[in-house]
C-alpha positions in Angstrom: 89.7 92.1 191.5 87.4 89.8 193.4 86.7 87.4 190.8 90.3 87.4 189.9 91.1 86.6 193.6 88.1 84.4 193.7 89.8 82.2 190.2 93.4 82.3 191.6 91.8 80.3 194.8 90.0 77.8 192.7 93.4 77.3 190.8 95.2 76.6 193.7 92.6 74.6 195.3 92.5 72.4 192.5 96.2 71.7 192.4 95.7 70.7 195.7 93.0 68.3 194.6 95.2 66.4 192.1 92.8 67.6 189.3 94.2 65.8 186.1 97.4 67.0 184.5 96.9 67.5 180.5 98.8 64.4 178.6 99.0 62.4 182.2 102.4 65.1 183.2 104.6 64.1 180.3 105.2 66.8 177.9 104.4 65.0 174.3 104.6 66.1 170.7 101.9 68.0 169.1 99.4 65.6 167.9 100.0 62.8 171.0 97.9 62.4 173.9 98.7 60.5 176.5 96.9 59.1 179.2 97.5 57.4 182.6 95.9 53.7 182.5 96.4 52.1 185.7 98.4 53.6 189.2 99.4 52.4 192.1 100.8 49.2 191.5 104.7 49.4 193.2 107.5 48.3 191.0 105.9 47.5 187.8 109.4 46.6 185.1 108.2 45.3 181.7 105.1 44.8 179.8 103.2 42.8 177.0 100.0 43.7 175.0 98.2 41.0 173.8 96.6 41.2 170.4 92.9 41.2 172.6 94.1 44.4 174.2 95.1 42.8 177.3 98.1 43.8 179.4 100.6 41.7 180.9 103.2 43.3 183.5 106.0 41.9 185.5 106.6 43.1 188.9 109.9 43.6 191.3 108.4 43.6 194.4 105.3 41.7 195.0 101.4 42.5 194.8 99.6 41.1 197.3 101.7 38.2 197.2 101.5 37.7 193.4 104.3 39.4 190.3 102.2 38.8 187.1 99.1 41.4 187.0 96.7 41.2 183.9 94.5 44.2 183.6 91.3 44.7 180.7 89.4 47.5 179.8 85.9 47.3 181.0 84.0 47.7 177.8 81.3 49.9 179.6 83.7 52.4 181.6 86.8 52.0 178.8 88.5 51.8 182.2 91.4 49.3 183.0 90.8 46.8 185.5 92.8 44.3 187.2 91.2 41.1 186.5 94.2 38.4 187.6 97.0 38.1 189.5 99.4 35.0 189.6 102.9 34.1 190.0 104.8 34.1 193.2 108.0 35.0 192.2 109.4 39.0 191.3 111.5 39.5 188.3 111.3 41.9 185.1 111.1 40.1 181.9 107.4 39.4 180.1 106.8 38.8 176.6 103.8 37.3 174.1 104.1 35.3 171.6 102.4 32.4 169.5 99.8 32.0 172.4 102.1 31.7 175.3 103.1 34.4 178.0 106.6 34.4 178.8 108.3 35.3 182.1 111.2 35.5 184.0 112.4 35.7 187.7 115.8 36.6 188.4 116.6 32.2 187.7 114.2 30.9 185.7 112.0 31.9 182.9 108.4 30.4 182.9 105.7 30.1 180.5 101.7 30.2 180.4 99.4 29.2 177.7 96.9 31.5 176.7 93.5 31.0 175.3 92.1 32.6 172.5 90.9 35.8 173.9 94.5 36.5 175.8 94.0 35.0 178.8 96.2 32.8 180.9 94.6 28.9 181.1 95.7 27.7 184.0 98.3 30.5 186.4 98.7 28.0 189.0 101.0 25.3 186.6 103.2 27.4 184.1 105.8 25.2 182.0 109.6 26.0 183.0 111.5 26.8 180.7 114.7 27.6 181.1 116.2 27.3 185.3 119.0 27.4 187.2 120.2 31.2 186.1 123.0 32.7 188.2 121.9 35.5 190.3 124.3 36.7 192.7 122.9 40.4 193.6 123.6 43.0 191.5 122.4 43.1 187.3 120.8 40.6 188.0 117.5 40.8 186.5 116.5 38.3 183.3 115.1 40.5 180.5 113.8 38.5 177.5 112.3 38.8 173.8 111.5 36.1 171.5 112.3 35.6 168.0 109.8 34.4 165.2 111.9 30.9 165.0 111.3 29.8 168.1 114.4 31.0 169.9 114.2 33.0 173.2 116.7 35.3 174.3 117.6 36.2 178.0 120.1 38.6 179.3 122.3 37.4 182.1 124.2 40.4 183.4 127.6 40.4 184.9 127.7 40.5 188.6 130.5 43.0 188.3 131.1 47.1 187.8 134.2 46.1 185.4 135.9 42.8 186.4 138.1 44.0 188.9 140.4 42.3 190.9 138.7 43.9 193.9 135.2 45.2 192.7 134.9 49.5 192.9 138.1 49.6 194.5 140.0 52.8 193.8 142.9 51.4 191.4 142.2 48.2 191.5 143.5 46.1 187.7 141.2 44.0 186.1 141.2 40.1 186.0 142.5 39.3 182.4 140.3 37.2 180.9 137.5 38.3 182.9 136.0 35.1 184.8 132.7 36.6 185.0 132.0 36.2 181.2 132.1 32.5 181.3 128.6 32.5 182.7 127.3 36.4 182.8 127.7 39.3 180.6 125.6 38.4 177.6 122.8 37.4 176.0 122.0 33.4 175.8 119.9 31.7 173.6 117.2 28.9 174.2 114.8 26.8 172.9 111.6 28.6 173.4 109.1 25.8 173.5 112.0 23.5 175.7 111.5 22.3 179.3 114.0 23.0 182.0 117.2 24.1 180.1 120.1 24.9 182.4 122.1 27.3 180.8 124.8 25.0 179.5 122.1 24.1 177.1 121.3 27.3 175.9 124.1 28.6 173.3 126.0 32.1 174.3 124.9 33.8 171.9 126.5 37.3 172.6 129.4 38.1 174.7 130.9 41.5 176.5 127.5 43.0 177.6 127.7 44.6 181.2 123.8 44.5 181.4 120.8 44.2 179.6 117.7 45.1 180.5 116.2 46.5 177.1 115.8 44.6 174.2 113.4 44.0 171.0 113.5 41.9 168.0 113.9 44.0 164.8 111.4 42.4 162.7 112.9 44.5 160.1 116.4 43.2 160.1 115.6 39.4 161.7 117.9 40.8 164.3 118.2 41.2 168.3 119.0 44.8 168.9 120.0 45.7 172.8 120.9 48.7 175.2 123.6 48.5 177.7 124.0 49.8 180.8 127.4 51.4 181.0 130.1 51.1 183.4 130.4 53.2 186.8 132.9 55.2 188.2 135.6 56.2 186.2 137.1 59.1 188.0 136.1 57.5 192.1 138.3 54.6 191.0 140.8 56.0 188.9 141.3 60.1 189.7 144.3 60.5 188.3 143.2 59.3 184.4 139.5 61.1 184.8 137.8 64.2 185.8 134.2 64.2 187.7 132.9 65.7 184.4 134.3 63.0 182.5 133.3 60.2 184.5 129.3 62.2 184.4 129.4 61.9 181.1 131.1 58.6 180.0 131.1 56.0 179.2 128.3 56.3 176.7 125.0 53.9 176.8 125.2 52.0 173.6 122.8 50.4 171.3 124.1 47.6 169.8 122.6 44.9 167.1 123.2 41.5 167.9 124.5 38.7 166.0 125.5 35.0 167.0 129.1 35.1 168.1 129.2 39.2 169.2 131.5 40.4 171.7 131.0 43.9 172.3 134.0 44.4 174.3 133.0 44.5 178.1 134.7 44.6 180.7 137.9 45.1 178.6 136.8 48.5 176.9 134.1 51.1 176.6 132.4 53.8 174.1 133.2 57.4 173.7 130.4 59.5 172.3 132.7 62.5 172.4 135.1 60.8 169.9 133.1 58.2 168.1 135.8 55.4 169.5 136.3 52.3 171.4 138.3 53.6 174.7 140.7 50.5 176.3 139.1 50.6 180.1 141.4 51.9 182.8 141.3 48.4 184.5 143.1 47.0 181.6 146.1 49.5 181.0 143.9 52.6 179.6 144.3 56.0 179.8 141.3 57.5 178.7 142.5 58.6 175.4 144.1 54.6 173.9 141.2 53.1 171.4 141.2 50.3 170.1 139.3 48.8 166.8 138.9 45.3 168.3 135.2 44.4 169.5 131.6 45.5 168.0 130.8 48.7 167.3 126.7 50.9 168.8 124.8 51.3 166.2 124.4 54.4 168.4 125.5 55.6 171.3 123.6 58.0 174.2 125.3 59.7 177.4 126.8 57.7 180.0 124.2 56.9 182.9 120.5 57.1 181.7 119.9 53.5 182.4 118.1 52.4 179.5 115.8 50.0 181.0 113.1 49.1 177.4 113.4 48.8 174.3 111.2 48.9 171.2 110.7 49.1 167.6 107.6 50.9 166.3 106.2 49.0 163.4 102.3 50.5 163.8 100.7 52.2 160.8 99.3 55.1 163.8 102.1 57.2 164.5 103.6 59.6 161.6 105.3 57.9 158.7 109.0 59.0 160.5 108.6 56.5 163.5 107.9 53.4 161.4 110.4 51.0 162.3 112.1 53.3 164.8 113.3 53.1 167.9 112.0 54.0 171.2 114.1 53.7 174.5 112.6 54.5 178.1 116.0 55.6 180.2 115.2 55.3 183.6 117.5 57.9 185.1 120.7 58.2 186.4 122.1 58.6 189.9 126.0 59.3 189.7 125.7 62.4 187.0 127.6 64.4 189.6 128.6 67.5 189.2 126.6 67.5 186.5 122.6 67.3 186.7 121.3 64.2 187.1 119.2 62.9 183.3 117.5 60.6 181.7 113.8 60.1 183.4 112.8 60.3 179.8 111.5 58.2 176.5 113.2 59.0 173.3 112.9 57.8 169.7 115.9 57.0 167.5 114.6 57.4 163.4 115.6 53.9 161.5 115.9 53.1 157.7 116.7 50.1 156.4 117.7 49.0 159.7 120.1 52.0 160.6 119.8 54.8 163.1 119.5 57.8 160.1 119.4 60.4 162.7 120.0 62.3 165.8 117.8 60.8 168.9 115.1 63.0 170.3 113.2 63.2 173.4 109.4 61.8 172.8 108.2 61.8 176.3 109.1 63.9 179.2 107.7 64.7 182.7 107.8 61.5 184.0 110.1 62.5 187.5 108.5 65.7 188.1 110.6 68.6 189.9 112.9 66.3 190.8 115.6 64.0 188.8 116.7 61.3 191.5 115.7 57.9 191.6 114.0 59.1 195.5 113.0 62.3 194.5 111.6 61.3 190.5 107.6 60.7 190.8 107.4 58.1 187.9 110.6 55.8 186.1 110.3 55.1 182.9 110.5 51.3 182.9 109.3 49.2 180.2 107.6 49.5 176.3 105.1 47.7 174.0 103.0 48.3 171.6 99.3 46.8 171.0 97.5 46.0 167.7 96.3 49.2 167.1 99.8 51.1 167.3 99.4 53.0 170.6 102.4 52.5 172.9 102.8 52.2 176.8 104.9 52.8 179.1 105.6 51.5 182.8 106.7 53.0 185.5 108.7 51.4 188.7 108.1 53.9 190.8 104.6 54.7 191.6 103.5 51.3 189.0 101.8 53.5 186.5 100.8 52.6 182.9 100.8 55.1 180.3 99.2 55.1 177.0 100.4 57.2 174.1 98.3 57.6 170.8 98.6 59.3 168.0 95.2 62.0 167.1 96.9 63.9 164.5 95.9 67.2 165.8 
């Protein structure tokens, strides 16, 4: 009885201490370990892996005056190590390619060469890119990926819940057309290697897109695939057409592929999981139940809420044949499930073939929040994903500004 008294102490003591959590706290599949690079770095959104092994990540709040952190592994200690910090400007959007590091504030999206071990040249005179992107407080944040012709793509989210007359007001119609779309609520395309293009140059390439803040190139498709945030507040603004459940549950999250010239229907409609169908909004003379078969359809669709915040496509040899050319979506967590619990705080993988969702979605990583699911309560947010040479992923977190490494052992 001693000695069992004696280990129960030690086991509580060490709880107490913070000893290491198996797998970082996230609850993996068997054969994945998972590891905590990097903490306490504040609002850390998206991320790029160079080819060296370097890490790139874009912050929303500032470090020490700085929103680009590079970190390295010390060869000796395999420990990372911040080793440069530059930029003066907060934002979400970082990407590599073809030498450069890409990224974006919330009104511009710079650029930094790179030499050949993955390092930025010179931090202190990036080349502008694009400027002059609206921002007016809410979606406002300028995710981007690049293609492999020389186009990058930014989302420029509408400034709006749903395009009414009189923004979350109970009842309040929708303005028909929606003026908001003429310079937010889709994705634009420019010129990745151009030099201060306002938006008017850059082509509208897709249309109807609340919000965007994960996206990913399909290599295997040549196509942009993208997650939208969903609208708010079905039942608060209209009670009479919608339930609490109902409006906890839709409208759904949707993936959707991306081609020049898409409209996927927002603010004028949204997608029903429940049904498989394109619901006219309430705004707009809906009643919950009228579809229509106007305007792009997911190429799946998730539960209303989770805020899917990255976006990528596994196309590593490490990880079991199934995830090749998957995807995997970090959902940062909702905060208006009510009465129903609040989700998401969660990574999960969607199987592909032949550039087609072939199955149900799963969740690949959980734990991140801890006890609690609300975006005060959670410990970590699942944020932002990439993928290095060697087919590990990470993960960011916004919360606490942790990285997380996932790799496959096979055991």
């Amino acid at each position: 009885m001693y000695k069992k008294s004696l280990f129960i102490i030690f086991l509580i003591s060490a709880g107490l201490r913070g000893v290491a959590q198996p797998n970082a706290g996230l609850t993996i599949p068997k054969g994945f370990t998972a590891v905590k690079l990097v903490d306490g770095y504040g609002k850390v959104r998206h991320i790029a892996v160079t080819p060296q092994g370097g890490i790139y990540v874009k912050l929303n709040k500032l470090y020490k005056s700085k929103g680009i952190l590079y970190f390295k592994e010390n060869t000796t200690t395999h420990q990372y190590v911040l080793t440069n910090s530059f930029g003066n400007y907060t934002g979400t959007g970082i990407y590599v390619k073809d030498q450069y590091l890409y990224a974006s504030s919330d009104e511009e999206i710079f650029r930094y060469k790179l030499n050949e071990q993955g390092d930025v040249i010179n931090t202190e005179a990036p080349e502008k890119v694009v400027t002059g992107l609206p921002s007016k407080g809410e979606h406002e944040s300028k995710s981007i990926v690049l293609d492999n012709s020389g186009n990058l793509y930014v989302n420029i989210g509408a400034y709006s819940n749903s395009c009414q007359e009189q923004d979350r007001e109970k009842g309040s119609m929708g303005m028909s057309p929606c003026p908001v779309l003429n310079e937010a609520g889709g994705i634009w395309r420019f010129n990745a290697n151009g030099n201060n293009q306002t938006q008017k140059a850059g082509t509208r390439y897709a249309t109807g897109l609340r919000n965007v803040v994960g996206l990913d190139w399909n290599t295997q498709t040549n196509s942009l695939f993208v997650m939208q945030h969903g609208r708010d507040q079905l039942h608060d603004l209209f009670p009479s057409l919608y339930n609490a459940k109902q409006s906890a549950e839709l409208p759904s999250e949707c993936m959707y592929e991306l081609h020049n010239g898409t409209n996927c229907g927002w603010p004028y409609i949204y997608y029903d999981h429940l049904v498989n169908k394109k619901i006219v909004a309430p705004e707009y003379g809906g009643d919950g139940i009228k579809s229509t078969t106007d305007y792009q359809n997911p190429a799946i669709a998730f539960p209303a809420h989770l805020a899917p915040n990255g976006l990528l496509f596994y196309t590593g040899n490490k990880f079991p044949a199934k995830y090749k050319n998957g995807a995997f979506i970090a959902f940062h967590g909702s905060w208006n499930r009510a009465p129903l619990p609040q989700e998401g705080y969660y990574v999960v993988f969607v199987p592909f073939e032949n550039g087609k969702p072939t199955g149900q979605w799963e969740v690949f990583a959980n734990g991140f929040a801890g006890a609690i699911k609300t975006p005060k309560g959670a410990e970590h947010r699942p944020c932002g994903l990439a993928q290095d040479a060697t087919g590990a992923i990470y993960v960011t977190d916004d919360s606490k500004g942790t990285i997380y490494k996932i790799t496959c052992t096979g055991k």
